[in-house]
N, C-alpha and C positions, 0 to 999 in steps of 0.2 A: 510508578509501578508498585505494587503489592510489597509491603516493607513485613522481613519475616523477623522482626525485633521479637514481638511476641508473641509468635509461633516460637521460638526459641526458647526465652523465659518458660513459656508453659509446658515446655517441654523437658525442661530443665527442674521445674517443680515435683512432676511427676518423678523423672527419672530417681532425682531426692527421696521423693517417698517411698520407692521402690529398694533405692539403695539401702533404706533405714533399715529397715526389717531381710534385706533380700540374704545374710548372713545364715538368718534365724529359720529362712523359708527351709533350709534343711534336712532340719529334725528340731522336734517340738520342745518349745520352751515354756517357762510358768509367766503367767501377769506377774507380777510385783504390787502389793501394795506400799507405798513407800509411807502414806500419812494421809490422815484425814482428823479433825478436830470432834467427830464423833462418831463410834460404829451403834448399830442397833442390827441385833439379828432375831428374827423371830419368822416362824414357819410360817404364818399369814401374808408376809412382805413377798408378792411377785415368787412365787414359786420358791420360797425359798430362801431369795439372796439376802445379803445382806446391806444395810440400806446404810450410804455414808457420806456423810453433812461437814460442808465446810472443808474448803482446801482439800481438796481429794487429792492426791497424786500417784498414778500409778507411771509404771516402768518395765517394760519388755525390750529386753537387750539396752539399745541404746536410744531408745525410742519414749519420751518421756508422755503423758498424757494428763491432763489437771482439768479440774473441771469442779461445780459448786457442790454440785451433790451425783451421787454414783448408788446403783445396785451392783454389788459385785458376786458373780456364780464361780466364786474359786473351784467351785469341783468341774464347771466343767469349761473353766479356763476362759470366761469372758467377762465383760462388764457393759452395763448400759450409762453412759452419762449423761447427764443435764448441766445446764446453765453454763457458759462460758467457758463450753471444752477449747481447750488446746494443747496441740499437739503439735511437739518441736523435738530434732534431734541433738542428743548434746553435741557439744562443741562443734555445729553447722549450722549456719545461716539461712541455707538454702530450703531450708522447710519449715512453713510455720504455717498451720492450720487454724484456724477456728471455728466454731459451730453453738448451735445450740443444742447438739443431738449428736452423739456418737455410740453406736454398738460396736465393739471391738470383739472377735472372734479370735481368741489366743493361737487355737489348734489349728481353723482353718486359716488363717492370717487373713482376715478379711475386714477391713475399717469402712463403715457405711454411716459417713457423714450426710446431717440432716438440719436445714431451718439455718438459713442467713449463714452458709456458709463462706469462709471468705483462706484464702489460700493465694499468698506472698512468699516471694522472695525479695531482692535488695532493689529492683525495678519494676517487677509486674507480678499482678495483681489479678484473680482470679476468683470471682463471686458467683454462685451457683446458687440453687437450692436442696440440692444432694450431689453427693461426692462417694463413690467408691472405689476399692480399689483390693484387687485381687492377688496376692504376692506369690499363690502359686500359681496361676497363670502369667502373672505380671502383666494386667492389665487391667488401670484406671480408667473411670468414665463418666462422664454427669448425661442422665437424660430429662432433664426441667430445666431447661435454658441455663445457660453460661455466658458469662463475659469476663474478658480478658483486656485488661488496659496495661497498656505501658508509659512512658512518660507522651508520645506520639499517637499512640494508635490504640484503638477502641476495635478489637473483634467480638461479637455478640454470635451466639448459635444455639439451636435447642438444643443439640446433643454432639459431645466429643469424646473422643474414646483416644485412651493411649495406650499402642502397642509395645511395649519393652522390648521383649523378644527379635521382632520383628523393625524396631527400632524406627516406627511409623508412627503419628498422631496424623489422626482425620476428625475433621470440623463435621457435620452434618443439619441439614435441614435450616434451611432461612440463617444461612450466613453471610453477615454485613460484618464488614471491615470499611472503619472510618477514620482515615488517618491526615495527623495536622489538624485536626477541626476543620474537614471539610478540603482537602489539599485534593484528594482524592476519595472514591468510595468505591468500596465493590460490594455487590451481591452476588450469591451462589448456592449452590445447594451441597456441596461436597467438595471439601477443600482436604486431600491427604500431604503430611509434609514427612520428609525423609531426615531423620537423625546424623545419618554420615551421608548422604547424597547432596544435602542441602538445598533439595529441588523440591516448590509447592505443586501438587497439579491438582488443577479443579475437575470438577467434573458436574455436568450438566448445564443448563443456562446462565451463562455468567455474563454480566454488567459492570462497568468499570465510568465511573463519574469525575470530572472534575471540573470548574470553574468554567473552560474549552471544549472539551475533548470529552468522548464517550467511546467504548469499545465493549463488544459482545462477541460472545464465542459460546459453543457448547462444550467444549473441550480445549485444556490447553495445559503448560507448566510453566514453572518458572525458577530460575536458577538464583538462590538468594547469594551466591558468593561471585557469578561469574556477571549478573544483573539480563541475564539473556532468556526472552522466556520464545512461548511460541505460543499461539491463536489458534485452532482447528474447529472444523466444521460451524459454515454460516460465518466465518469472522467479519465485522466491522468494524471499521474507525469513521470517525466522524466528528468535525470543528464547522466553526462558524463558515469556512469556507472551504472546507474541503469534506468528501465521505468516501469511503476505499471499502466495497467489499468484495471479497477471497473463500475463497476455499480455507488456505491459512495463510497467516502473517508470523514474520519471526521477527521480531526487536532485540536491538540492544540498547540499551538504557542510556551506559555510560559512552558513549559514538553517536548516542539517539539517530542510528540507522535501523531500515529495517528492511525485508524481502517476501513479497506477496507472491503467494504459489497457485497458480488454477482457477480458472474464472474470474479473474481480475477486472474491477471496473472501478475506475479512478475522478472525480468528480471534481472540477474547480468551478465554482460558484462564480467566484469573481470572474477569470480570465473567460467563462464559458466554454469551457473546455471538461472534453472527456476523455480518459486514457483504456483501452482496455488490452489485456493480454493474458499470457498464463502463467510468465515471470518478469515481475517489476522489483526494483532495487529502487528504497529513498535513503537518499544521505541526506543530512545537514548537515557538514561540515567535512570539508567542502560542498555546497550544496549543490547532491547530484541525485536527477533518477532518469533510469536505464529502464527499458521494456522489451522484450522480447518474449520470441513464442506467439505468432498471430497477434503481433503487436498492432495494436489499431491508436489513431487520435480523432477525436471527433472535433472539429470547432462549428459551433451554431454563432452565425451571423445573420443579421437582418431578417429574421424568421427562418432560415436555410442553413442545413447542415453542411460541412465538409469533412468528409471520409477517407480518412488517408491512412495508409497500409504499408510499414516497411518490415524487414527482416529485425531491425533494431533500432529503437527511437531512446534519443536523448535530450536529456535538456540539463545543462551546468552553470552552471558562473565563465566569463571568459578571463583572461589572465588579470586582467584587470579587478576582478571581482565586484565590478559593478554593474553588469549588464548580465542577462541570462543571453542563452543560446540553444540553439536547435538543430539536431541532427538528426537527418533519417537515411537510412545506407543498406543499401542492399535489397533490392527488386519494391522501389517505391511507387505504389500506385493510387491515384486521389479520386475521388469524386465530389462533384456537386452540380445540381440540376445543370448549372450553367458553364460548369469548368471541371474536364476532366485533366490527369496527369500520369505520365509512366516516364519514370527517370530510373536511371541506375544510384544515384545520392544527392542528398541537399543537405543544404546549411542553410542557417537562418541565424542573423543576430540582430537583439533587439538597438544594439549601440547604432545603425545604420540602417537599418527597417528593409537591410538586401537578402533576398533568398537566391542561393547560389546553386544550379542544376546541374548536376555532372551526369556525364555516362549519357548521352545521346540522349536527352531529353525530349520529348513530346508531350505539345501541348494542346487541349481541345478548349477552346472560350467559344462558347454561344454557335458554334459549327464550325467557327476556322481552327484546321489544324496546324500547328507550329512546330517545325523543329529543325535541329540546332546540335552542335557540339555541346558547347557549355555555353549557357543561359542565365542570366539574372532578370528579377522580379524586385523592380520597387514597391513597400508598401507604405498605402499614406492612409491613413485614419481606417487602419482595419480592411481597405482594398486593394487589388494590385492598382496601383498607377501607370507601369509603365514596364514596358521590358526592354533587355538589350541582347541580341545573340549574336554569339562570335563562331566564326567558321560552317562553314556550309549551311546558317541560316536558311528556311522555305518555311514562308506562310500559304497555306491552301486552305480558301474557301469555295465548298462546290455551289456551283449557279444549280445546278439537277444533280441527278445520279451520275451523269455520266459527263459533263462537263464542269471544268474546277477551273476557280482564277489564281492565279500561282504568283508569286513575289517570290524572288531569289538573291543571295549576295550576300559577301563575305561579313559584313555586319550589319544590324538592321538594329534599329530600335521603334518600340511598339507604345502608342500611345491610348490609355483606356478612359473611358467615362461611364459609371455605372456599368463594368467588367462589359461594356461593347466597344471593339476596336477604331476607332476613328481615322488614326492618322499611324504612318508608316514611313521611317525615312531610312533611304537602304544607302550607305558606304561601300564601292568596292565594286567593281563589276555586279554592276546591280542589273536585274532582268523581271522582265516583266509580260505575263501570258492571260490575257484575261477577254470576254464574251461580252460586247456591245449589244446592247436588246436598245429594240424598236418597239413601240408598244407592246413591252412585254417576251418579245419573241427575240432569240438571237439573227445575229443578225453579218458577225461576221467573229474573226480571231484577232486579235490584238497582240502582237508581238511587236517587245519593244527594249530597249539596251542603253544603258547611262553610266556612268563612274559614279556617280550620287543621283539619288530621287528619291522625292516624298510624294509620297501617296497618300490618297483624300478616301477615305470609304466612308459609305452608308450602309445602314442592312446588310451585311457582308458584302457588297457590290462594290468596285471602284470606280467611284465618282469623278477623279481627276487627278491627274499625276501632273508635276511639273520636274521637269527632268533639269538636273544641274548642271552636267556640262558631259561633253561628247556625247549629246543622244541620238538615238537613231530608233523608230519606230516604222509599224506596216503592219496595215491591216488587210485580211483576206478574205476575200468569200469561204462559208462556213463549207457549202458544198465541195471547194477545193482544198479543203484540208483533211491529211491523214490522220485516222485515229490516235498515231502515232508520233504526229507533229503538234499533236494538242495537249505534252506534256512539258514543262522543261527537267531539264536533265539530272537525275537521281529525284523524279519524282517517285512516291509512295503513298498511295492513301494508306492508311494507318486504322480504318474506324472498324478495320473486324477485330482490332485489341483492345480499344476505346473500352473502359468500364460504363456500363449501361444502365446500371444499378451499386448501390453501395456495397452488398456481395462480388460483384466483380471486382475489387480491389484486392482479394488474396487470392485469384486467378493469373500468373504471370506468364506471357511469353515475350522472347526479347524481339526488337527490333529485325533484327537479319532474321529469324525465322518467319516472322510475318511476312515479310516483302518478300522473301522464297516461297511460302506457300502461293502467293499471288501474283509468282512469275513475273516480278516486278525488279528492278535493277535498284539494290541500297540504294539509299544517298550514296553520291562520291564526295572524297573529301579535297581539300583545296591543297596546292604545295604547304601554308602555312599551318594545317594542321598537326597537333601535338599528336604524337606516339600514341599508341594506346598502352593503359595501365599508368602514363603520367598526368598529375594533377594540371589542369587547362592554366594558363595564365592570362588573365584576361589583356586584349591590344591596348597598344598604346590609348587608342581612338575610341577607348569606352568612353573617355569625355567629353567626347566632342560635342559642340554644340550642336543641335539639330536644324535644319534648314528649311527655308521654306514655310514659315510659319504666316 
């Protein structure tokens, strides 16, 4: 960040200068001539004055001035010096001038340093090519570039003005600040600093460089004692892999956290990953960032976006602190051409590559719809591989509009290839409801019952079940079947809440409202389902091996 060493110093110079004479500013006092190695006066010399060579030293108050040679106008209280003016206060450090050119006005207290001026204190360092400075206004100013070095940092500006009074100095036009050789840079057009606030704020197009990192803003401040600034209008950041622009950003330096406010868009190069919202929080340390406010994530895979939309998205270290993690909580809705999602929360950690679905999850892959109590998602090389649902599990894929194949049972696990379903092995009073086609045409119902079975599908179609033990199966002429015996029990389509586009994702309605608008009976849940509002626990039998292979 913007180091204010020598905004300080320079401020400090000034205030010096100010202080020297500020006694005198008054009521009116005489020059002094204290000594010079030669005077000559004669009416031709410059109106007048008198012309004086060699070791010149004048003296007003306690304000000493020396210089090679001088015109001095005792009458009306000024002098003009030449060659190696300087001006220092006795017994103070803090002020030492130099010039090649000083017109000093006694009466109006006005020093208009000129030619290689150069203006120190005990660390910085202040070269200009004119210097003035006003003691009844109390305000100094150079407008022909200035530079300002410290042992650190190098700030360069056409023109700076110091306010006394007002106890402000402002940088102006084509201001670089180049600090460390290069550690950082900034550009700006207008940098004011405050004397007791200890706060810089720029103003206009400002640029921030270093070795990584770049940052712009048109507006911003920054707090030299608390290290906390803030970003406004247009802010961004930007590294080799990452770029954040906002509305505004606030940093703090010494936490190196920070919080993006309004139009948030978050960019990971690497991970392929986009974050957007209208309030993000980044920590490093502990490394944490929180998003909220139409919080979105984008992940692009395989040419193909996914759009996913919670109330509040996170991602931290786990206790471990060597694995990141992911949470999205509260009315989470996903898309992507091929896979939609509406859960109430998920987890996600990278130590296990499991995403965990709470809150009556539903799932759309490729037209089957899936849902479940709580849910897990294996992922392997960037894709789902596999899933497992516990309690009231039902896969529906429709054969038409009006005909669906239904897989049901207290656990089921889902097996994918290129995100299309393949195989299905279901635990637990497993059932099964699905449409025999004959050349294409149905042809009858299939209703069928096992304690375990896997299932074989094609093109969402079920190709062949092998039922594991106590099965019992029956198929019916289609014309003998009720509209009403061609569902199993807590069926629901789901697809008028289905997100259809990536804007459908910050559209939410729950579950029981949809299957009410559509006079359709919830899912029911099993004896073994958890309470609601408690965390799922997933069955013993998430391990199980799968059968039938």
């Amino acid at each position: 960040m913007l180091t204010h060493r020598s905004l300080i110093g320079f401020c400090v110079l000034l205030f010096a200068l100010s202080a020297a004479n500020q006694s005198v500013a008054q009521k009116k006092t005489k020059v002094e001539l204290i000594q010079a190695n030669a005077i000559r006066s004669d009416k031709n010399i410059c109106n007048g004055a008198r012309r004086l060579i060699g070791n010149v030293k004048f003296k007003q108050d306690s304000a000493i001035m020396e210089c090679d040679s001088a015109h001095f106008y005792s009458d009306r209280n000024m002098f003009d010096a030449f060659g190696h003016v300087h001006l220092y206060k006795q017994n103070n450090k803090n002020i030492d001038v130099r010039a090649d050119f000083l017109r000093h006005d006694g009466d109006r207290k006005i020093a208009h340093f000129r030619r290689n001026v150069v203006m120190r204190d005990s660390s910085v360092t202040l070269t200009t090519d004119s210097l003035d400075y006003n003691l009844h206004t109390d305000i100094g100013y150079y407008e022909h570039n200035g530079r300002i070095v410290d042992s650190l940092t190098v700030l360069t500006s056409v023109k700076g003005y110091y306010y006394h009074r007002q106890r402000e100095v402002y940088f102006r036009k084509n201001v670089v600040i180049d600090h460390d050789s290069g550690e950082y840079q900034m550009y700006t057009d207008t940098i004011r600093y405050g004397l007791d606030t200890k706060i810089i704020d720029f103003f206009g197009p400002t640029e921030f460089y270093n070795d990584t990192n770049y940052m712009y803003a048109r507006y911003g401040w920054y707090n030299t004692e608390t290290e906390i600034s803030m970003f406004k209008h247009d802010a961004l950041f930007r590294n080799p892999k990452q770029t954040i622009t906002c509305d505004s950003l606030s940093f703090d330096r010494l936490h190196e956290s920070g919080t993006a406010y309004s139009n948030v868009v978050a960019t990971d190069t690497v991970q392929n990953l986009m974050v957007t919202g209208d309030y993000v929080e980044i920590h490093k340390e502990p490394e944490l960032l929180i998003v909220t406010d139409s919080a979105q994530i984008i992940y692009v895979t395989q040419g193909d976006s996914l759009f996913l939309h919670a109330d509040t998205l996170k991602v931290c270290r786990d206790s471990s602190g060597q694995h990141r993690t992911f949470s999205a909580y509260w009315h989470v809705r996903a898309f992507r051409h091929d896979l939609q999602l509406q859960a109430d929360s998920i987890f996600f950690s990278m130590a296990d590559s499991i995403a965990r679905f709470f809150g009556n999850p539903i799932f759309w892959i490729q037209g089957n719809q899936i849902t479940t109590e709580y849910m897990e998602a294996f992922v392997k090389n960037n894709q789902l591989d596999k899933f497992m649902l516990y309690r009231s599990g039902m896969i529906i894929a429709p054969h038409d509009s009006t005909h669906f194949n239904q897989i049901k049972g207290a656990e089921m696990t889902g097996y994918l290839r290129n995100n299309d379903l393949y195989k299905v092995d279901v635990f637990k009073r497993a059932q099964t409801l699905y449409f025999p086609v004959d050349d294409n045409q149905i042809v009858g119902v299939n209703k069928g019952e096992s304690t375990d079975l896997t299932i074989y599908l094609k093109d969402r179609n079920i190709k062949r079940l092998v039922y594991r033990s106590q099965p019992h199966s029956d198929i019916f002429p289609i014309e003998k079947v009720a509209e009403a015996d061609m569902r199993l029990g807590g069926f629901v389509w789901f697809d008028g809440i289905r997100p259809k586009t990536p804007a459908d994702i910050f559209i939410w309605q729950n579950n029981e409202s949809a299957a009410a608008s559509r006079r359709i009976t919830a899912p029911t849940t099993t004896p073994d389902a958890t309470p609601k509002g408690r965390k799922p626990v997933p069955p013993t039998r998430r391990n199980a091996k799968p059968t039938g292979k």
